[in-house]
MMTF fields as JSON, N, C-alpha, C and O atoms, coordinates in Angstrom:
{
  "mmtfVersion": "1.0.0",
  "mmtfProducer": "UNKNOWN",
  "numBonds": 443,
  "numAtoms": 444,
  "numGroups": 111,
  "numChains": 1,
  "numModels": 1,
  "chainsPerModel": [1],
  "groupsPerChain": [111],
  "chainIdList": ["A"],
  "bondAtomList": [4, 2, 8, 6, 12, 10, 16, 14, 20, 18, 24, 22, 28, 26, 32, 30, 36, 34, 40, 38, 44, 42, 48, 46, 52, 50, 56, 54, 60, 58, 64, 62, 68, 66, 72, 70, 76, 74, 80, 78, 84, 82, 88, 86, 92, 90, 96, 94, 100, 98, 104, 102, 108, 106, 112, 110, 116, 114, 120, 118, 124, 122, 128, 126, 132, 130, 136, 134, 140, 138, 144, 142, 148, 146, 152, 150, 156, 154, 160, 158, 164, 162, 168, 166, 172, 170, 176, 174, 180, 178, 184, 182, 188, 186, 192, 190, 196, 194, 200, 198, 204, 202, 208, 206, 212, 210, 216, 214, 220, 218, 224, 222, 228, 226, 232, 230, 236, 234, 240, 238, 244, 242, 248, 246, 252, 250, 256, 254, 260, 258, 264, 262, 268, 266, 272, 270, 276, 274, 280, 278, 284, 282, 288, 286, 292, 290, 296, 294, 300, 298, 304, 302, 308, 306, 312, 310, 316, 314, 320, 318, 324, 322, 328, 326, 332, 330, 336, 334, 340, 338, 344, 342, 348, 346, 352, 350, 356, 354, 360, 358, 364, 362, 368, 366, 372, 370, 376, 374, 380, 378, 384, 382, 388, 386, 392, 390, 396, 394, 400, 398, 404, 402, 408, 406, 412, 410, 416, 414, 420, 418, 424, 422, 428, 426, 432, 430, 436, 434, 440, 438],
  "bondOrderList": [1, 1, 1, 1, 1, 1, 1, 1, 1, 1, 1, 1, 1, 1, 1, 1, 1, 1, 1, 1, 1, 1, 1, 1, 1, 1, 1, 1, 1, 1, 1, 1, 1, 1, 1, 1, 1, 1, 1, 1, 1, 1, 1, 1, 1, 1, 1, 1, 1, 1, 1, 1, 1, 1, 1, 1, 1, 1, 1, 1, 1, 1, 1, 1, 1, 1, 1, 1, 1, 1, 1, 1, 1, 1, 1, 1, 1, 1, 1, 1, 1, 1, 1, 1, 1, 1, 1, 1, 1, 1, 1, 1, 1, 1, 1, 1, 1, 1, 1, 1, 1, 1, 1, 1, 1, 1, 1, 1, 1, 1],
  "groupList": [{"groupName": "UNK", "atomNameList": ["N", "CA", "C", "O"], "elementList": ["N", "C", "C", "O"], "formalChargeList": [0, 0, 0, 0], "bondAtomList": [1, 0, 2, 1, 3, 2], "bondOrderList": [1, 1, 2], "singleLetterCode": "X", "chemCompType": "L-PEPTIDE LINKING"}],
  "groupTypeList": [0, 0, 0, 0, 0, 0, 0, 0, 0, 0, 0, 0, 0, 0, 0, 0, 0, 0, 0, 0, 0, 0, 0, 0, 0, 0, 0, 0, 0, 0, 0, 0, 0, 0, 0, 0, 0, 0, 0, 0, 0, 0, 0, 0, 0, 0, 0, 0, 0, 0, 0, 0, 0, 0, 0, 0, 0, 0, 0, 0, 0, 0, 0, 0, 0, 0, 0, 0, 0, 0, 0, 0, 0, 0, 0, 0, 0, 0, 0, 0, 0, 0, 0, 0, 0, 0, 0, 0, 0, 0, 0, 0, 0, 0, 0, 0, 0, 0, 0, 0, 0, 0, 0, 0, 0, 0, 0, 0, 0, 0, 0],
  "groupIdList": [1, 2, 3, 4, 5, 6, 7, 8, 9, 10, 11, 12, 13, 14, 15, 16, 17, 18, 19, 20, 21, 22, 23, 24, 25, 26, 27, 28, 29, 30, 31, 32, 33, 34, 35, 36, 37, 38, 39, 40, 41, 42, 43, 44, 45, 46, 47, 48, 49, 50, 51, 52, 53, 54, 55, 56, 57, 58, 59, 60, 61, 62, 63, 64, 65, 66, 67, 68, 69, 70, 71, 72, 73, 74, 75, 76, 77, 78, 79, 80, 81, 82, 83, 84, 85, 86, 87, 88, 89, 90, 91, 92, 93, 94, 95, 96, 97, 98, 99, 100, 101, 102, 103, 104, 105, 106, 107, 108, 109, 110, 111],
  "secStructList": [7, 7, 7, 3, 3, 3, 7, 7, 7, 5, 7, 7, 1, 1, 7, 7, 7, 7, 7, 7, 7, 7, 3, 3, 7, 7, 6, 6, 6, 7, 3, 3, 3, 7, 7, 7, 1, 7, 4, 4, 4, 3, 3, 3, 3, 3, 3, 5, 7, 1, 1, 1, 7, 7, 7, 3, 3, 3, 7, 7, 7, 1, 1, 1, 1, 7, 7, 7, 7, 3, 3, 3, 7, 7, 7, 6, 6, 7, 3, 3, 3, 3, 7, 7, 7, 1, 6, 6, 6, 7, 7, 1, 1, 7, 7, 3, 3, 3, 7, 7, 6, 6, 5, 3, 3, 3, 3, 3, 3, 7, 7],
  "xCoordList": [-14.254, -12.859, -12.054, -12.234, -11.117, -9.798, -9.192, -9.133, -8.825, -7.845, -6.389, -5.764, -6.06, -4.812, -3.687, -3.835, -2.419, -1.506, -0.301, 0.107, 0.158, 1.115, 2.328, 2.254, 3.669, 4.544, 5.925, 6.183, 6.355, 7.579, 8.588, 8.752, 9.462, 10.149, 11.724, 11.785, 12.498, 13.659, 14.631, 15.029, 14.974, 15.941, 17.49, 17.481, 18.539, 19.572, 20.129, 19.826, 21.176, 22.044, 23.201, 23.817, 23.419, 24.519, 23.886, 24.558, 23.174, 22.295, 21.549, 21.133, 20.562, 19.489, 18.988, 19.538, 17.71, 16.649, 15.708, 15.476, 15.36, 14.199, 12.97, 12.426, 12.893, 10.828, 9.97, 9.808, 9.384, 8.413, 7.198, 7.009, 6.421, 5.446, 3.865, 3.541, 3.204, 2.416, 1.111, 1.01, 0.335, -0.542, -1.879, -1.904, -3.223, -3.978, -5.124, -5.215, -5.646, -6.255, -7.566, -7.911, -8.124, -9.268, -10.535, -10.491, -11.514, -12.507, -13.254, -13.697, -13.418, -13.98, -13.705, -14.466, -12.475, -11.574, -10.589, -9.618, -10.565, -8.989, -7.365, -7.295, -6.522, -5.221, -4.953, -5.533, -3.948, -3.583, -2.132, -1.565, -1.553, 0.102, 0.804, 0.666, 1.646, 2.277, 3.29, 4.197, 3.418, 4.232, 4.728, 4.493, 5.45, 6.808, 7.518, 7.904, 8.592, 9.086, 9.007, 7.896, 10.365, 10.135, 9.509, 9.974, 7.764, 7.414, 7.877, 7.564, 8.407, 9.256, 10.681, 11.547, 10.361, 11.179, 10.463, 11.082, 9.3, 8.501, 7.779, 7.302, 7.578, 7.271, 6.14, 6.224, 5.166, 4.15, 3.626, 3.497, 3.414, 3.807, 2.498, 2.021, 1.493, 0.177, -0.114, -0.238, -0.251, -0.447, -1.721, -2.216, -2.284, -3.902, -3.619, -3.112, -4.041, -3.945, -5.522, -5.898, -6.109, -7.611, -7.279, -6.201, -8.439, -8.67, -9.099, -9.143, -9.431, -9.426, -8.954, -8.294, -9.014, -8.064, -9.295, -10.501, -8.437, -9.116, -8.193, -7.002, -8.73, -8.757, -8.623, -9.401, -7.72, -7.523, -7.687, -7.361, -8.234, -8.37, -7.46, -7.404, -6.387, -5.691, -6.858, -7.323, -7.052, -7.893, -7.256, -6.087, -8.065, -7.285, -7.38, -8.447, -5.928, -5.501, -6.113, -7.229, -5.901, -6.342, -5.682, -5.822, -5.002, -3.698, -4.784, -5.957, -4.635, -4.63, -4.708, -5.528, -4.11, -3.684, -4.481, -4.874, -4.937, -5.92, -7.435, -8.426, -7.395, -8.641, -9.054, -10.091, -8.824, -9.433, -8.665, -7.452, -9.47, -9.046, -8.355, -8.794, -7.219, -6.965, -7.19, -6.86, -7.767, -7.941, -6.737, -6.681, -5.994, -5.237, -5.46, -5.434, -5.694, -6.181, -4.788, -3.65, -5.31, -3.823, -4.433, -5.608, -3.716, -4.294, -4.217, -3.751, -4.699, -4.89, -3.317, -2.698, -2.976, -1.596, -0.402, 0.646, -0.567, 0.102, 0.986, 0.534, 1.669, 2.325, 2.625, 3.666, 1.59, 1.918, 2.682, 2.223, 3.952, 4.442, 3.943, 3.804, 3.622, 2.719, 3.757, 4.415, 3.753, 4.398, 3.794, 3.63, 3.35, 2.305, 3.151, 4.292, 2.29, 2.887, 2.388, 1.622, 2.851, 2.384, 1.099, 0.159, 1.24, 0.531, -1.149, -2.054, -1.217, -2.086, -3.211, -4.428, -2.178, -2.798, -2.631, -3.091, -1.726, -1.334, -2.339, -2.608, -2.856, -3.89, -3.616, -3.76, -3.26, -2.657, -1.426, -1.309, -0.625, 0.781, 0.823, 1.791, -0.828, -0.726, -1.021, -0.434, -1.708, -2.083, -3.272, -3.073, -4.288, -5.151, -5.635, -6.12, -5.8, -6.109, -7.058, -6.892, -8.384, -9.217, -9.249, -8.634, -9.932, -9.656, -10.356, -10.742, -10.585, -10.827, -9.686, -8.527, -10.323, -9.524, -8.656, -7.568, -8.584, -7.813, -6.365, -5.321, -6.952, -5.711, -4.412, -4.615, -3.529, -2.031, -1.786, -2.293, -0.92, -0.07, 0.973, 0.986, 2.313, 3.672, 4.035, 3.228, 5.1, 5.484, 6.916, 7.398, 7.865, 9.104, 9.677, 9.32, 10.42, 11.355, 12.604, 13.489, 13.121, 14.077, 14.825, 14.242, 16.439, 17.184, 17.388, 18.017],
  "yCoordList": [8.729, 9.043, 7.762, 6.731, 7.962, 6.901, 6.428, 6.96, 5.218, 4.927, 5.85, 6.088, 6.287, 6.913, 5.823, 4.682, 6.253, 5.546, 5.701, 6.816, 4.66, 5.036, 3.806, 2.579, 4.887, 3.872, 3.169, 3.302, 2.614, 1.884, 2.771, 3.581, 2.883, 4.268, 3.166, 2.549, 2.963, 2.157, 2.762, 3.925, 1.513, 2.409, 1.1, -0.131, 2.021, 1.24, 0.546, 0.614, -0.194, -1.032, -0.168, 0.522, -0.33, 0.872, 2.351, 3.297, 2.428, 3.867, 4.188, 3.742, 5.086, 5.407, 6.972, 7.932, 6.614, 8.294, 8.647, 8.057, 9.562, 10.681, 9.371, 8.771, 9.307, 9.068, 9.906, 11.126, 8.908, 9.529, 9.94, 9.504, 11.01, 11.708, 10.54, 9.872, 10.682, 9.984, 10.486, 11.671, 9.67, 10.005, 9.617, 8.459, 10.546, 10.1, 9.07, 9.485, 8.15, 7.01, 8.054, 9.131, 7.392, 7.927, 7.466, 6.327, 8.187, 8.298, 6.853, 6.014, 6.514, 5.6, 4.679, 3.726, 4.768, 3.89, 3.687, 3.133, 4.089, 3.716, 3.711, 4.446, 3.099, 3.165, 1.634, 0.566, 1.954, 0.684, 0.902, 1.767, 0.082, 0.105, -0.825, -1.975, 0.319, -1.212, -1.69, -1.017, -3.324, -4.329, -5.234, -6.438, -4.5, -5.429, -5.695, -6.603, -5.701, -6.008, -7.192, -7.651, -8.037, -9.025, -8.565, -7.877, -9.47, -9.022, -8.985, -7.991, -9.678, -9.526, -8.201, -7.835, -7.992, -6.447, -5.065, -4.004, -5.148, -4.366, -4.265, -5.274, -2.664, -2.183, -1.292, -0.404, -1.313, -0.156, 0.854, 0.291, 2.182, 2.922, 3.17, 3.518, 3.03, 4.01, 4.584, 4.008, 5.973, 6.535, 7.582, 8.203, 7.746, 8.22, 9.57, 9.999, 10.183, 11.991, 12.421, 13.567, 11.417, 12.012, 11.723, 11.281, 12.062, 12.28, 11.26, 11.441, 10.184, 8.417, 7.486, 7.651, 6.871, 5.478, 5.092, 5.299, 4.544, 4.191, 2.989, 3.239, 1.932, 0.607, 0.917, 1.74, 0.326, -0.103, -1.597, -2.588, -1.572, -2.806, -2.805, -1.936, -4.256, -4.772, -5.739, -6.777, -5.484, -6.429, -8.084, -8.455, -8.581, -10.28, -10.719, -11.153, -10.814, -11.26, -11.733, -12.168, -11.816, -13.216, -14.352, -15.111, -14.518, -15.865, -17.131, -16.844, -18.214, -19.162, -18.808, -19.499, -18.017, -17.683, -16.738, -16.831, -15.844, -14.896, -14.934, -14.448, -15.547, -15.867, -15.082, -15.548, -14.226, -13.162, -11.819, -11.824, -10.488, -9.398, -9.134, -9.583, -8.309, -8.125, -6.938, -5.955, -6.742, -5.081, -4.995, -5.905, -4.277, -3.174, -2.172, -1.315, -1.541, -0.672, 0.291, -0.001, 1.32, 2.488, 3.316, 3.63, 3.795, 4.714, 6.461, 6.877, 7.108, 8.388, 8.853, 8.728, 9.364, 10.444, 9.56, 10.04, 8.308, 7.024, 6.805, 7.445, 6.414, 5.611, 3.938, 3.454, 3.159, 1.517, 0.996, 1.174, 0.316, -0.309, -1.969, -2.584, -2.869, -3.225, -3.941, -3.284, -5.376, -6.173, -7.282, -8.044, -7.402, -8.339, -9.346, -9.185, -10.719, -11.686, -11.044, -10.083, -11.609, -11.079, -12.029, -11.58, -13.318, -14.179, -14.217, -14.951, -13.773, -13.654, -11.871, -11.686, -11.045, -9.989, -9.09, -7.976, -10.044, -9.104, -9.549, -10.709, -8.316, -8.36, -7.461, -6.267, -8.366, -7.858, -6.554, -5.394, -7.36, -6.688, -5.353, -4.63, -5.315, -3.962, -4.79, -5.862, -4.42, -4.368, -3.225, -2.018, -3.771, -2.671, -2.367, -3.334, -1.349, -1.061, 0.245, 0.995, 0.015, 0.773, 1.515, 1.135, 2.445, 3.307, 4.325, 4.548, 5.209, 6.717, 7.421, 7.012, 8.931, 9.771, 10.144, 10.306, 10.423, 10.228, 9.652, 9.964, 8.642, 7.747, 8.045, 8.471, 7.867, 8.043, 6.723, 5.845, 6.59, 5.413, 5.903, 7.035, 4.828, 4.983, 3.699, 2.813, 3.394, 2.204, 2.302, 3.138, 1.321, 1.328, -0.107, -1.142, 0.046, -1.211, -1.699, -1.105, -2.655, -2.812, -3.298, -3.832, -3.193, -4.053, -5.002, -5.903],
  "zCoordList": [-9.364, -9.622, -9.787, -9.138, -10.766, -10.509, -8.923, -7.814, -9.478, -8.142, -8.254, -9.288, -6.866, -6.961, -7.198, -6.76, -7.989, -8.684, -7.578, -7.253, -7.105, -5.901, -6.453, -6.39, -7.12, -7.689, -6.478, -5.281, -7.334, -6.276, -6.05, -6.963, -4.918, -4.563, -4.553, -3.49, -5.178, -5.422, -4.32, -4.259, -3.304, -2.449, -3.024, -3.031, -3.397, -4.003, -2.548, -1.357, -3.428, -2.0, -1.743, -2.555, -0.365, 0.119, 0.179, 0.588, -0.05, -0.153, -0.038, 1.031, -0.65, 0.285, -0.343, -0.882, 0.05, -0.522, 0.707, 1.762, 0.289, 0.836, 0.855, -0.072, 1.702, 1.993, 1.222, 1.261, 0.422, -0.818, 0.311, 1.446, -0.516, -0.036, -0.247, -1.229, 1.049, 0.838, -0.165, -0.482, -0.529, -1.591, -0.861, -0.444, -0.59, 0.132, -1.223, -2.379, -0.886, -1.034, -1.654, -1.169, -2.814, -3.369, -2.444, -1.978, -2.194, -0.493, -1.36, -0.576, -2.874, -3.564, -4.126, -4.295, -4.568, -5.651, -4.96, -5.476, -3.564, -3.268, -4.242, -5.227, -3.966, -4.438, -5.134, -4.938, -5.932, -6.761, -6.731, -7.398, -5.931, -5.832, -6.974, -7.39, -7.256, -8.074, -7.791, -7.303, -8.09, -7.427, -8.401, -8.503, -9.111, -9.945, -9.441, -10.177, -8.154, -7.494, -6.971, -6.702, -6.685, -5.545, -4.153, -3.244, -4.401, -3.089, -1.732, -1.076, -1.312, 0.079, 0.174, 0.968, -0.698, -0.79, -0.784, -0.706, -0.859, -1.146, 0.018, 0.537, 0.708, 1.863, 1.819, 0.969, 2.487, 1.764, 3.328, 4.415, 3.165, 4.019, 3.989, 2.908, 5.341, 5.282, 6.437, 7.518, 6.17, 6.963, 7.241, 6.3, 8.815, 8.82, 9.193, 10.229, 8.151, 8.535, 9.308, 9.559, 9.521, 10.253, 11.794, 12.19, 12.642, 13.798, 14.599, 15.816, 14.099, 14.856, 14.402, 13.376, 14.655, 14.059, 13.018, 12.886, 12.505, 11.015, 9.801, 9.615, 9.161, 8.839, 7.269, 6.786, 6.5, 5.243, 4.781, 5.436, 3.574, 3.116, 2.083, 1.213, 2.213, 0.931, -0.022, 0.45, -0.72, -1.785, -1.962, -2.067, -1.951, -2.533, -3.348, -3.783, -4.082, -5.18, -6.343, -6.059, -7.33, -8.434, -8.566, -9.525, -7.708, -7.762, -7.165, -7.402, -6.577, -6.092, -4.452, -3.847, -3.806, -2.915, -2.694, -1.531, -3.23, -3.172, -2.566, -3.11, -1.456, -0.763, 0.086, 0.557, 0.493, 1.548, 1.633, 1.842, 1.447, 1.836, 3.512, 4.571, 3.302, 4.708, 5.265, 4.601, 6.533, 6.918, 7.889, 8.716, 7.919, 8.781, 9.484, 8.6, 10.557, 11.573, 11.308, 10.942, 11.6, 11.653, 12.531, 12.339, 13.635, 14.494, 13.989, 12.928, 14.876, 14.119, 14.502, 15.559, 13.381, 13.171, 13.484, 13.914, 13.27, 12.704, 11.608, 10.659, 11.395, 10.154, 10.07, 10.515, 9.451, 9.694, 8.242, 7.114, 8.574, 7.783, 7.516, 8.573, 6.097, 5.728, 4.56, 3.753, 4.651, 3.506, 3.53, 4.482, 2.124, 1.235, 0.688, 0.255, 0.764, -0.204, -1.439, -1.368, -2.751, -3.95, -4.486, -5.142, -4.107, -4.424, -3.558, -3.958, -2.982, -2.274, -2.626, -2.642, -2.819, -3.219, -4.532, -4.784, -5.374, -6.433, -7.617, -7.927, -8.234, -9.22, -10.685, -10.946, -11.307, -13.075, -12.586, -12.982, -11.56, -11.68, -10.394, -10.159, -9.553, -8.803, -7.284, -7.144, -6.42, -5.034, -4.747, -4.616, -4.696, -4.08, -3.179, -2.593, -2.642, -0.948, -1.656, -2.617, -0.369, -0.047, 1.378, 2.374, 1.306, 2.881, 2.465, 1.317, 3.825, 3.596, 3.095, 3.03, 2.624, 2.004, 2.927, 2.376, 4.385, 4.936, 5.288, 5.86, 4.599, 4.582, 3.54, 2.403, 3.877, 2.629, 2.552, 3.25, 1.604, 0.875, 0.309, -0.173, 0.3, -0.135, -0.453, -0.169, -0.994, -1.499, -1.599, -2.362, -0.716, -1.232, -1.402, -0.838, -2.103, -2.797, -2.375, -2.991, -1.466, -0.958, -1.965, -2.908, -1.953, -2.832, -2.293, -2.846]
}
């Protein structure tokens, strides 16, 4: 299967939206976030709908900076908030993270 497509959720200044629905992570291909955004604005939401704690991998980058994958632990029935340099993990414009199907992903965009 494809990687699941998990887009940027724009929260304006002075204002404010609904919490996008999470998207669970392909059990194979994992997720590919995308990150046009200034990375330090950009927040990524994952959360474990299974029954133990359980670990996501951000992929590392193609930049210069891009030297090592990072894993993240999320406990079960969790939500971990998660902000990436871009340089370190951004790959032809996305972010990729692997995990079980279990796992969700969200993405929001600070102004």
């Amino acid at each position: 299967m494809a990687a699941t497509a998990i887009a940027l959720t724009k929260i304006p200044l002075n204002g404010g939206v609904e919490l996008p629905a999470t998207a669970a992570l392909d059990g194979t291909a994992g997720a590919e976030i995308q990150f046009d955004g200034q990375d330090t604005k950009i927040v990524i939401l994952i959360e474990n709908g299974g029954s133990s704690a359980g670990d996501v991998t951000f992929k590392a980058g193609n930049g210069i900076q891009g030297v090592a994958d990072l894993v993240v632990n999320v406990a079960n029935g969790k939500t971990k908030a998660v902000v990436l340099e871009s340089g370190a993990f951004k790959k032809a414009g996305k972010v990729y993270v692997t995990g079980a199907a279990t796992m969700k992903a969200a993405a929001l965009l600070l102004p």
